[in-house]
C-alpha positions, 0 to 999 in steps of 0.5 A: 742462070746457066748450070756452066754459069753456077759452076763458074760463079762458084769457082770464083767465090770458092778461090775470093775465099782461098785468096783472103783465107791462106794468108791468116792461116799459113802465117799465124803470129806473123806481123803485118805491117805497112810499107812505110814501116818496112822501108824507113826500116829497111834505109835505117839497115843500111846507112845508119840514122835514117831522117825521114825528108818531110813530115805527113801534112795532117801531122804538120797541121795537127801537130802530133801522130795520126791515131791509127784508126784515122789513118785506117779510116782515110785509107778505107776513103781512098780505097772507096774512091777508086773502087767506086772511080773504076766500078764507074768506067768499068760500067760505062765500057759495059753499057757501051759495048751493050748498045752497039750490040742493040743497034748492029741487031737492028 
């Protein structure tokens, strides 16, 4: 590897670091939430009782609250599949700009 391309690399793993680092540390004791959470909140504020339209469907289908950690765990899935949906095309843009680079040497 290029010494330009280290120093690089070590930029963007030192400011992935900062990035996830600065928020647990300039706001200790702060709540982090949802946005479900802050917006049915948020509704209640301002017109009083605030009735959601419907209920989620895996509520509906088992009759109670979702735990928590279900809730994580098909969050995690759905962001699984995205990464993995947009990991896939991003490889495919690279492959394809790679092959035209092999056949203009031609």
């Amino acid at each position: 590897m290029e010494k330009k391309q280290k120093k690089i690399l070590f930029a963007l793993i030192a400011a992935a670091v900062l990035i996830a680092a600065v928020p647990f540390l300039a706001l200790r004791g702060a709540e982090f939430g949802g946005s479900d959470d802050a917006g049915s909140k948020m509704a209640e504020q301002i017109h009083g009782e605030y009735e959601p339209w419907f209920t989620p469907v895996l509520e509906s289908l088992t009759g109670g609250e979702i735990p928590g950690e279900i809730e994580s765990l098909l969050f995690c899935v759905q962001t699984g599949i995205g990464v993995g949906i947009t990991a896939f095309f991003m490889g495919r843009l690279y492959e394809r700009r790679k092959l035209g680079k092999d056949d203009e040497e031609l």
